[in-house]
Residue frames relative to the residue before (quaternion, step in Angstrom):
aa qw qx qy qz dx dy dz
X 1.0000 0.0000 0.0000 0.0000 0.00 0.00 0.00
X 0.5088 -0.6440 0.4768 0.3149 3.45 -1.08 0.61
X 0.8539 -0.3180 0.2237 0.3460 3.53 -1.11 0.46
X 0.7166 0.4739 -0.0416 0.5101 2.99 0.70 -2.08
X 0.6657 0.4887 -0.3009 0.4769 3.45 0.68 -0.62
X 0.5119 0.6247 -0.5260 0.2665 4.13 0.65 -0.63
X 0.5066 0.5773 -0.4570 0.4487 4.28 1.05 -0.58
X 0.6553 0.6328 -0.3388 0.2353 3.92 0.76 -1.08
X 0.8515 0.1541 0.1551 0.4766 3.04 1.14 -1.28
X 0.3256 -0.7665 0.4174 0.3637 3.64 -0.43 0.75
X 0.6167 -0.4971 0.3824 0.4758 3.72 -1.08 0.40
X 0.6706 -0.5079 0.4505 0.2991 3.24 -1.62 1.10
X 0.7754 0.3260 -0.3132 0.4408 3.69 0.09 -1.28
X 0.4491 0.6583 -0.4041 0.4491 4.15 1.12 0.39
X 0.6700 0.3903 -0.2682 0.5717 3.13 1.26 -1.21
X 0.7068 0.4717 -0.4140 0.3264 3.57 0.02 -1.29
X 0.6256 0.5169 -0.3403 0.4750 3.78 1.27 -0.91
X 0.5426 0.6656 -0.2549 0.4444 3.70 0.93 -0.49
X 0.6477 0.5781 -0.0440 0.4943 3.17 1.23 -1.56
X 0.4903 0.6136 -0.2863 0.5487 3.57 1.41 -0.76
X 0.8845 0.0848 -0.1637 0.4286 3.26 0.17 -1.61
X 0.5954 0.5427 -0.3704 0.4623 3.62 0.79 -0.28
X 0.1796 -0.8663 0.4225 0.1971 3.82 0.35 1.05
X 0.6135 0.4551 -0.4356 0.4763 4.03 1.17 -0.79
X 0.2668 0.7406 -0.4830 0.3835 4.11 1.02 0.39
X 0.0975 0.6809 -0.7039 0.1772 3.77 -0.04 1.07
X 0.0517 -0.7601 0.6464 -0.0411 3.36 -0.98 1.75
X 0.2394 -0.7606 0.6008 -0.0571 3.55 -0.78 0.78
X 0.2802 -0.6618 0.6882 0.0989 3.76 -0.91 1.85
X 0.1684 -0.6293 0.7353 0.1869 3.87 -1.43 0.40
X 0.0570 0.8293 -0.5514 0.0703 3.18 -0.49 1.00
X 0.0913 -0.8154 0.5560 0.1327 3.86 -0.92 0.80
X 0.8125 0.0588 -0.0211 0.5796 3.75 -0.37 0.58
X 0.5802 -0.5394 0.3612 0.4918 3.55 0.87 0.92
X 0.4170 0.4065 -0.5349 0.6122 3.95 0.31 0.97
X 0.3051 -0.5469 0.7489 0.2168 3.36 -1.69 1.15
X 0.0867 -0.6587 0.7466 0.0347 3.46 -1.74 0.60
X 0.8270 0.2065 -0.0950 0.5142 3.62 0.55 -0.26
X 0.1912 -0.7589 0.6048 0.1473 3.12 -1.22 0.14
X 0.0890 -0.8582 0.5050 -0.0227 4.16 -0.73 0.39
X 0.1567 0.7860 -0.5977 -0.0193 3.72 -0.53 0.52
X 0.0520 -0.7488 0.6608 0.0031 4.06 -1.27 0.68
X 0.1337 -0.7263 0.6687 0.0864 2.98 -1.59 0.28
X 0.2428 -0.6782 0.6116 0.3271 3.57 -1.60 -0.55
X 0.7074 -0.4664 0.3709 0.3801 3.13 -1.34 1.51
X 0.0588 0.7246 -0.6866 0.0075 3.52 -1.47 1.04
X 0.8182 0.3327 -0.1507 0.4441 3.39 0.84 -0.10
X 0.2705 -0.4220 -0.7378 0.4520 1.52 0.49 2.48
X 0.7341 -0.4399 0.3766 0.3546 3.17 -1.72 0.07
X 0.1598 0.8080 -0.5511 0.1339 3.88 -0.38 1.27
X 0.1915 -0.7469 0.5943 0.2286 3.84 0.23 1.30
X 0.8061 0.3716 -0.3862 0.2511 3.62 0.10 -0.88
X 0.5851 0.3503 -0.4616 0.5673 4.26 1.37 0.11
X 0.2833 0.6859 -0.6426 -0.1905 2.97 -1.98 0.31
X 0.7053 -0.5342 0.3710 0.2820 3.32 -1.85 0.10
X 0.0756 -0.6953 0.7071 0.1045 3.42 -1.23 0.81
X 0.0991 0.8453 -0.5114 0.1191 3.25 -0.35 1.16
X 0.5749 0.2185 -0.4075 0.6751 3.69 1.35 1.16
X 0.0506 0.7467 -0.6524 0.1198 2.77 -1.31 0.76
X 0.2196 0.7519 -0.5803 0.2228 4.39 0.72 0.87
X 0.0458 -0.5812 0.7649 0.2740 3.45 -1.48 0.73
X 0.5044 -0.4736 0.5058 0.5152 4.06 -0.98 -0.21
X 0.7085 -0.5846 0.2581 0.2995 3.66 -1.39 0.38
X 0.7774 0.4082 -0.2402 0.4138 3.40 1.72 -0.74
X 0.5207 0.5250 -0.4043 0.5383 3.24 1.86 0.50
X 0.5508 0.6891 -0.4195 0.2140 3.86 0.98 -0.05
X 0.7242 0.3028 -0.2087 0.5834 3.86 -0.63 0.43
X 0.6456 0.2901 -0.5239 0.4738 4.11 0.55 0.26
X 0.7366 -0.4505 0.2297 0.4492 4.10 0.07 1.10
X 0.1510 0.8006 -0.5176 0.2614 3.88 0.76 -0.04
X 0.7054 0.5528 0.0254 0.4429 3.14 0.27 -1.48
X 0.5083 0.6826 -0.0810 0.5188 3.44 1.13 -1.16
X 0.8567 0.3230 0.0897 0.3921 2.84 0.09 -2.02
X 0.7708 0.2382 -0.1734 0.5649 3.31 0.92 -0.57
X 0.5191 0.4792 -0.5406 0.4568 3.42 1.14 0.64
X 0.5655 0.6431 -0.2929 0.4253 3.49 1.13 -0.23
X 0.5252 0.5733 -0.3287 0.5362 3.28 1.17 -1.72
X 0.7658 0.5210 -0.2243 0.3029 3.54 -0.27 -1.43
X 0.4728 0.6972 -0.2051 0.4983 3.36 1.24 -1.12
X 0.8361 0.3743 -0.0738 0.3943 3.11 0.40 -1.86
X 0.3610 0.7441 -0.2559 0.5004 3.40 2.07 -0.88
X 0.7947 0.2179 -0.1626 0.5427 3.50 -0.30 -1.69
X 0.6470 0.4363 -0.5288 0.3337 4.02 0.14 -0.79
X 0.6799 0.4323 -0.4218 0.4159 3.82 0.48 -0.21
X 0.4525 0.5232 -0.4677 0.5502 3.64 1.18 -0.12
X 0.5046 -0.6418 0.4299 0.3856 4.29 0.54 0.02
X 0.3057 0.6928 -0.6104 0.2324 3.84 0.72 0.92
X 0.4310 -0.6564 0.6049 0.1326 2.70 -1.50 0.86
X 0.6834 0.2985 0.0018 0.6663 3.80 1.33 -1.66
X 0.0536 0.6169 -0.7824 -0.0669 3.23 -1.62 0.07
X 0.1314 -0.7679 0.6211 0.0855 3.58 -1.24 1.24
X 0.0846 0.7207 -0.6881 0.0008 3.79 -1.21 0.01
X 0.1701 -0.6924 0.6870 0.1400 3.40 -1.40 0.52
X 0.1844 -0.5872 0.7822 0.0965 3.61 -1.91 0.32
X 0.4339 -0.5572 0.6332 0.3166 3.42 -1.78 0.23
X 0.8076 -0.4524 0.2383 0.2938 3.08 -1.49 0.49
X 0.7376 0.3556 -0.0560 0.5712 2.77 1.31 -1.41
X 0.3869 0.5814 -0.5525 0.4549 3.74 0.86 1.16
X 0.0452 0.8766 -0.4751 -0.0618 3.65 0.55 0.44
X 0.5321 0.5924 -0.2382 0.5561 3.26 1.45 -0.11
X 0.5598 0.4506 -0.3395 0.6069 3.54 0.85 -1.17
X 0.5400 0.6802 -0.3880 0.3087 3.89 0.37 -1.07
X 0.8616 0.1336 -0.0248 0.4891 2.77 0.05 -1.88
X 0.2818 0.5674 -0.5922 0.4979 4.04 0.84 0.46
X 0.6661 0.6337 -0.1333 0.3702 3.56 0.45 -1.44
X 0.8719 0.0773 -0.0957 0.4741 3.24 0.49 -0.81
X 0.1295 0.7432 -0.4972 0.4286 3.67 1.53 0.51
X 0.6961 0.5650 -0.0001 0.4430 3.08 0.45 -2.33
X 0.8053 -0.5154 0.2862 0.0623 3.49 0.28 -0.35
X 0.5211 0.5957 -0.2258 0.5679 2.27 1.95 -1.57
X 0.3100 -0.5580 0.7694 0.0260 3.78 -2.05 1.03
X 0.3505 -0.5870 0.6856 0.2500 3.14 -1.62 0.77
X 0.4735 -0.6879 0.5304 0.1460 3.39 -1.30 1.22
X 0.5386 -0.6516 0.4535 0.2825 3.56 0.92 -0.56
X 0.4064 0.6050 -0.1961 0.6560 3.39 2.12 -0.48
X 0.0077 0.7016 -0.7125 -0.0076 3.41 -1.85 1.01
X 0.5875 -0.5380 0.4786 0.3693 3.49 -0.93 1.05
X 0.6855 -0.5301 0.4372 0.2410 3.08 -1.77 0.16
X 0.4572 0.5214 -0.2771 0.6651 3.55 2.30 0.01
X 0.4719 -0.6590 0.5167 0.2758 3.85 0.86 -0.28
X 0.3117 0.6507 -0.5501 0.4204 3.37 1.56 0.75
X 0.3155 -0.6397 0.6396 0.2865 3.62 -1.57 0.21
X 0.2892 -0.7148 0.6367 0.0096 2.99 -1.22 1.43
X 0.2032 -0.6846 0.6998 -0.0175 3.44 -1.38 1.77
X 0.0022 0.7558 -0.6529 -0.0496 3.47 -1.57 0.46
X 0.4348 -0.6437 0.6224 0.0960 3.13 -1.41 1.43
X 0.1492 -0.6396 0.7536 0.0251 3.52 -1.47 0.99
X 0.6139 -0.6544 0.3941 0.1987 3.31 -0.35 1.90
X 0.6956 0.5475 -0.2382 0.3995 3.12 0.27 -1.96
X 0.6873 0.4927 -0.3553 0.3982 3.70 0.40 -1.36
X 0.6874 0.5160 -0.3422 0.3797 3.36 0.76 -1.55
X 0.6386 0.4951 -0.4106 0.4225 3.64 0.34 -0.80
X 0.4299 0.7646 -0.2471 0.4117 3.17 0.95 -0.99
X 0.7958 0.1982 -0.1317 0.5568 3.68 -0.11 -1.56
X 0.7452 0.3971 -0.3656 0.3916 3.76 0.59 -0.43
């Protein structure tokens, strides 16, 4: 990730250690020719308990893989990942100033909810059904 970007996202080896102890933690290398370029991490809503929404709440391509569709692609992959797990929703948030994360974000489907994380991030949510839908 580029410089400016380190506020977006917590550090990979945070999550993957996170992932360890939090068990519904489903981390996910992006990888392109056997080279990681990204990193990802989701879950499903436990609190309350909701098998059919969950959370995508990493989301990093590395800086010299950003803007050639990466991103794109493995927001999709993932998409496609949890809908076969039987979601219905998929949430994620970006900061304000991720204008990129934004619009990656809503391309896809994803709607702002009107809702801000507990960081003051704005939280968007995809309705599965639609997305399949437009594609």
């Amino acid at each position: 990730m580029d410089e400016y970007q380190k506020d977006y996202v917590a550090p990979n080896v945070y999550s993957i250690a996170e992932s360890k102890v939090e068990e519904h933690y489903c981390p996910r290398v992006i990888c392109s020719n056997d080279r990681v370029i990204g990193f990802l991490m989701y879950c499903v809503e436990v609190d309350p308990p909701d098998e059919t929404l969950f959370w995508l709440f990493r989301f990093m391509i590395g800086k010299d893989h950003q803007a050639k569709g990466y991103g794109t692609k493995a927001l999709q992959m993932v998409i496609d990942e949890i809908a076969a797990k039987g979601a219905k929703r998929i949430r994620t948030m970006y900061k304000s100033s991720n204008n990129i994360a934004g619009k990656l974000y809503k391309e896809m489907g994803f709607i702002e909810t009107g809702e801000y994380d507990e960081c003051g991030d704005i939280i968007l949510e995809l309705n599965i059904s639609l997305q399949k839908n437009a594609n």
